[in-house]
Backbone bond lengths (Angstrom), bond angles and torsions (degrees), N, CA, C in turn:
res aa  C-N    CA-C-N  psi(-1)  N-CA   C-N-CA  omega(-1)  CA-C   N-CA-C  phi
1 X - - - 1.456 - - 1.538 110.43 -
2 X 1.616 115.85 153.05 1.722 112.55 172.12 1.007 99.58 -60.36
3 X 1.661 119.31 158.07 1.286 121.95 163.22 1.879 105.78 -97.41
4 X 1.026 99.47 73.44 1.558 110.94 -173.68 1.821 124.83 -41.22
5 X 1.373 100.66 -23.32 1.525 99.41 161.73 1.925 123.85 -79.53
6 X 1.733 100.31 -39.32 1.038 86.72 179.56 1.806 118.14 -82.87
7 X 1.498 104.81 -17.76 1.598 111.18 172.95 1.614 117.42 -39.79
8 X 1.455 93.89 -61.39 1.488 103.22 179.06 1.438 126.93 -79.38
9 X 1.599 112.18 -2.61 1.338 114.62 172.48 1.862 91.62 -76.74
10 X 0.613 131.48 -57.37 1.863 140.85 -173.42 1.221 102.65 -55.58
11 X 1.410 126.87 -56.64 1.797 111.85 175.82 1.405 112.12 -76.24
12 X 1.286 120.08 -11.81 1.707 97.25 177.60 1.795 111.39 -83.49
13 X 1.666 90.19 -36.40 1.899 92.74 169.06 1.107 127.77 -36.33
14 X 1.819 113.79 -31.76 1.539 109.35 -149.83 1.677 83.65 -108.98
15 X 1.614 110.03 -25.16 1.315 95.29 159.14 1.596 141.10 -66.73
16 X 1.220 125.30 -57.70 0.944 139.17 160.08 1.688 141.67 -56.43
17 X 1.582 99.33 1.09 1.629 113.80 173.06 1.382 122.43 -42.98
18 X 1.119 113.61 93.20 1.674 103.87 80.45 2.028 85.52 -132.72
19 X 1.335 121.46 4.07 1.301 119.40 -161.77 1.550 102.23 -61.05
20 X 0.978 132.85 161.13 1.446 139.77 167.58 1.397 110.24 -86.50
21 X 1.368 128.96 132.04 1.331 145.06 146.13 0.984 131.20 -105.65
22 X 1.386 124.69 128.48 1.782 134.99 179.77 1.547 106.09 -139.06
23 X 1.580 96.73 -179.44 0.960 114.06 153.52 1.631 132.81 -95.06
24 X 0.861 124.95 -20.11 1.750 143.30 160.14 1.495 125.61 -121.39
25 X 1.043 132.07 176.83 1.459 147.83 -138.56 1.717 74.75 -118.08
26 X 1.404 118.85 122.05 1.500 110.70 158.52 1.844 103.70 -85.21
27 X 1.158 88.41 179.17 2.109 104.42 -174.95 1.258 86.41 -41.05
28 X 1.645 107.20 -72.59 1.309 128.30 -154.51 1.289 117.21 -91.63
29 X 1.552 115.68 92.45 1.302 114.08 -148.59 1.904 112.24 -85.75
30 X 1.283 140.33 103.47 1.012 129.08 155.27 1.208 123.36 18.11
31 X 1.681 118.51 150.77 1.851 109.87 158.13 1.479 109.87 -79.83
32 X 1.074 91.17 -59.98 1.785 97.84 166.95 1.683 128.70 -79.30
33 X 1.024 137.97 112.30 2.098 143.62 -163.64 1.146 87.89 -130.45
34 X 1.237 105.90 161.14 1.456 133.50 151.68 1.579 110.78 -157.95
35 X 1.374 118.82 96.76 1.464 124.79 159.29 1.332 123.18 -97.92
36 X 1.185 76.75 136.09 2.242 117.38 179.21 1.668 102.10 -68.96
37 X 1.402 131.79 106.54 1.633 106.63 138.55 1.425 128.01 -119.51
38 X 1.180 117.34 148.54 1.494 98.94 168.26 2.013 103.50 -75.87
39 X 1.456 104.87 140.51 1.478 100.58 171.37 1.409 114.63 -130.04
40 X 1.572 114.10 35.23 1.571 116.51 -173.05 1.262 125.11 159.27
41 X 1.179 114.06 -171.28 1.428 111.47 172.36 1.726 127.21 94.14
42 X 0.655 123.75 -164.40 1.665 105.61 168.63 1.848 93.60 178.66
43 X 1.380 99.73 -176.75 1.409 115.64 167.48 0.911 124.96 -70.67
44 X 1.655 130.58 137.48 1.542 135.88 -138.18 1.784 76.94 -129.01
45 X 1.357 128.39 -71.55 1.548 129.22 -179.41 1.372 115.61 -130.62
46 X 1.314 115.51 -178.49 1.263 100.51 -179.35 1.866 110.97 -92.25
47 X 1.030 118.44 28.88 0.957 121.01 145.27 2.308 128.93 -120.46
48 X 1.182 81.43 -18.11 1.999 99.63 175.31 1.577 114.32 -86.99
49 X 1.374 119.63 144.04 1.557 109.76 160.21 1.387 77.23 -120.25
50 X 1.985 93.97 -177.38 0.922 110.22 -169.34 1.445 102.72 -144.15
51 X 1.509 127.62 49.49 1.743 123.70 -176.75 1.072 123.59 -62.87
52 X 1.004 103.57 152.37 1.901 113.90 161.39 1.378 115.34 -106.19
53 X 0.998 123.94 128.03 1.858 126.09 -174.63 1.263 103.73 -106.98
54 X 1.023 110.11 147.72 1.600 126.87 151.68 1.000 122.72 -99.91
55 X 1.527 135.70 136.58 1.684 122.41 175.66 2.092 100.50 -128.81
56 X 1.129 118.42 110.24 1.227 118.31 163.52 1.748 117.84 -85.43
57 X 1.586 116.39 126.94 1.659 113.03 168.80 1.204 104.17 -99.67
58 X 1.038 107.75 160.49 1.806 117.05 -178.49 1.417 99.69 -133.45
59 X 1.504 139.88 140.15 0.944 131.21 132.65 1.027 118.78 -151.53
60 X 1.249 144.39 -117.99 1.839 157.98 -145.27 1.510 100.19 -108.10
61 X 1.575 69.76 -64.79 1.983 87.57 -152.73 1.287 95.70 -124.72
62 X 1.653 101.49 136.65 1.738 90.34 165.15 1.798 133.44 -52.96
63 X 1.180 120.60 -16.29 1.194 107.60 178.71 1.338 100.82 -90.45
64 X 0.863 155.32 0.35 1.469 154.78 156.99 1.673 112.78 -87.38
65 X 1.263 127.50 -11.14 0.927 128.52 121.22 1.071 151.14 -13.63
66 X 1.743 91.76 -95.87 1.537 96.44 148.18 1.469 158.31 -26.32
67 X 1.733 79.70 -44.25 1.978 90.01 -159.85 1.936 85.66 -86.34
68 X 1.343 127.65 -14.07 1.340 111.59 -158.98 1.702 82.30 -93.74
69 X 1.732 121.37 -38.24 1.841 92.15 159.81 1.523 137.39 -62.40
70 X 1.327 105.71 -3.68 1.190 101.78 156.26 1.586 144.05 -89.81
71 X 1.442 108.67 -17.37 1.066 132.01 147.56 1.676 112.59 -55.55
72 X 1.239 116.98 -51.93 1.704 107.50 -176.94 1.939 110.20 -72.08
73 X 1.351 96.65 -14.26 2.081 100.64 172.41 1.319 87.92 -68.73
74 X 1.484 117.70 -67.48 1.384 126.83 -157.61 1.837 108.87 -49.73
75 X 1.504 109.46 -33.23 1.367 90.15 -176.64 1.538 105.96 -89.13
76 X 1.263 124.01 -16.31 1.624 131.96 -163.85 1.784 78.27 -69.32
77 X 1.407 121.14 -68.80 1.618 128.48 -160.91 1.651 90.89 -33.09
78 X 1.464 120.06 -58.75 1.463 113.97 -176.12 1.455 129.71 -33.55
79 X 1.374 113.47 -42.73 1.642 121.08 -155.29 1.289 107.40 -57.11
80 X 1.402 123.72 157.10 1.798 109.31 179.97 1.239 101.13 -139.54
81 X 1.200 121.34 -176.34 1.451 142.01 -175.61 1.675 99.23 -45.97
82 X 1.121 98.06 -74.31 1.683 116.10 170.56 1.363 124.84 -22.26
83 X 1.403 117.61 -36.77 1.380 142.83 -177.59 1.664 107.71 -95.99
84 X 1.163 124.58 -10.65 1.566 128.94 159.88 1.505 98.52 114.30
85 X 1.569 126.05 4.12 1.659 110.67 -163.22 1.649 85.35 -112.26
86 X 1.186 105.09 124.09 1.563 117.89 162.25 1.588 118.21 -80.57
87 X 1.449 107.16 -62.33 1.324 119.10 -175.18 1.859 103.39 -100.22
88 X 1.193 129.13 158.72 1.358 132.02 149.88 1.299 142.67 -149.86
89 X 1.014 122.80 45.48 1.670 136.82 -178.62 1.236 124.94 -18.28
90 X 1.159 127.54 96.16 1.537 105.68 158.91 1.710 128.48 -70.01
91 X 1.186 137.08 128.64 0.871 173.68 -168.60 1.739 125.13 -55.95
92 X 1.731 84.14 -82.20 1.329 103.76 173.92 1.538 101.38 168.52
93 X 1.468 98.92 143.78 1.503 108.89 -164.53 1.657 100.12 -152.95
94 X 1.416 107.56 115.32 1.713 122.69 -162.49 1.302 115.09 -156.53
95 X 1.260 131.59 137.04 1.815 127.28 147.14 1.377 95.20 -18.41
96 X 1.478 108.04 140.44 1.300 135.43 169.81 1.426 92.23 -126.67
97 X 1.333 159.34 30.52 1.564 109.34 -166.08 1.646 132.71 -51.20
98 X 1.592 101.20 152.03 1.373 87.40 -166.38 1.658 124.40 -77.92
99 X 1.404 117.54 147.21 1.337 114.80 -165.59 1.542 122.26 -68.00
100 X 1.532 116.30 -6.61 1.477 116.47 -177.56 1.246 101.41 -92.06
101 X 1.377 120.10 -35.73 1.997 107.35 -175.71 1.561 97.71 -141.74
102 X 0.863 95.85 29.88 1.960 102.29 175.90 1.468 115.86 23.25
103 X 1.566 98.32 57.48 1.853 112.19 -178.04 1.376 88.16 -100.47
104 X 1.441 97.33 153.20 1.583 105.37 164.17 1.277 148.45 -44.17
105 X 0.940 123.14 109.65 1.404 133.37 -173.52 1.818 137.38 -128.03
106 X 1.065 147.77 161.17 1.211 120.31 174.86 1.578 84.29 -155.81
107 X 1.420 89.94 177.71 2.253 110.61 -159.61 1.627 101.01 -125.21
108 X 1.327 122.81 137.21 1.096 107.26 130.96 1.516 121.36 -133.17
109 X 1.344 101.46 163.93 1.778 95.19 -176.74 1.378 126.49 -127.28
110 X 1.117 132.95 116.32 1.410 139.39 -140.63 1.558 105.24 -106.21
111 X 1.486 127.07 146.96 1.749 122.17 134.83 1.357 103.38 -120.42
112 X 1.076 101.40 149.57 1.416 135.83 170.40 1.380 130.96 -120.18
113 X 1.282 131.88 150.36 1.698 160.74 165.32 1.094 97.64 -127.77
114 X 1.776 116.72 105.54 1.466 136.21 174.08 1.623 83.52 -132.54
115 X 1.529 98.60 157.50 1.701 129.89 161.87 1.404 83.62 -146.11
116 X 1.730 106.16 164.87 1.097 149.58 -171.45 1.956 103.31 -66.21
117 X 1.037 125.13 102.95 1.580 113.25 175.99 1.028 125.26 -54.31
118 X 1.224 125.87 168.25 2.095 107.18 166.94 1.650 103.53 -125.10
C-alpha cells in the first residue's frame, strides 16, 4: 500500500519550498508549517487504501495561511493516477486557529483511493 502520509509529506515539500512540511508540530515551531496526518480510513482491497488526511498551515497571518492552504489544494488537485491517487476528495478546508496560542492556522481534510504505483 502507499504510505500516504509520508507520500504527501515529500510532494508538498518540493511543492511548497521553502515552507516546511512534516508530520508533527516540532518544539520549535516554524513561522511557516505545514503538517501531513493520516487521520483514518482503512483498507478498501487488497490492493486500494482508503485514508483520510489532515493537513494543518501555520503561519503569521491568516491570509498567508490561507494562500499556502491553497497552494497544498492546488498541489493535492495535481496528483494522478500515475502517482498512486485514484480518487481525492476534498473534505473541508477552513481557519483552524490554533488552540494553544490561537495563531493562525487553517485545515484541510482529504479522502482518498490510493494503490501502490509502479
Amino acid at each position: 500500500m502507499l504510505n500516504v502520509q509520508a507520500d504527501l509529506r515529500r510532494r508538498l515539500a518540493a511543492a511548497l519550498d521553502p515552507v516546511q512540511v512534516r508530520v508533527s508540530v516540532p518544539a520549535e515551531r516554524p513561522r511557516e508549517l505545514v503538517v501531513v496526518r493520516r487521520e483514518g480510513g482503512g483498507q478498501v482491497s487488497e490492493l486500494q487504501d482508503g485514508p483520510g488526511v489532515g493537513v494543518f498551515c501555520f503561519a503569521q497571518t491568516e491570509a498567508r495561511a490561507c494562500a499556502i492552504a491553497e497552494a497544498v489544494a492546488d498541489a493535492v488537485n495535481a496528483l494522478t493516477f500515475a502517482d498512486g491517487y485514484e480518487v481525492k476528495r476534498m473534505d473541508v478546508m477552513r481557519s483552524s486557529p490554533d488552540p494553544d496560542d490561537d495563531s493562525p492556522r487553517w485545515y484541510l481534510s482529504y479522502t482518498f483511493t490510493t494503490h501502490e504505483p509502479r
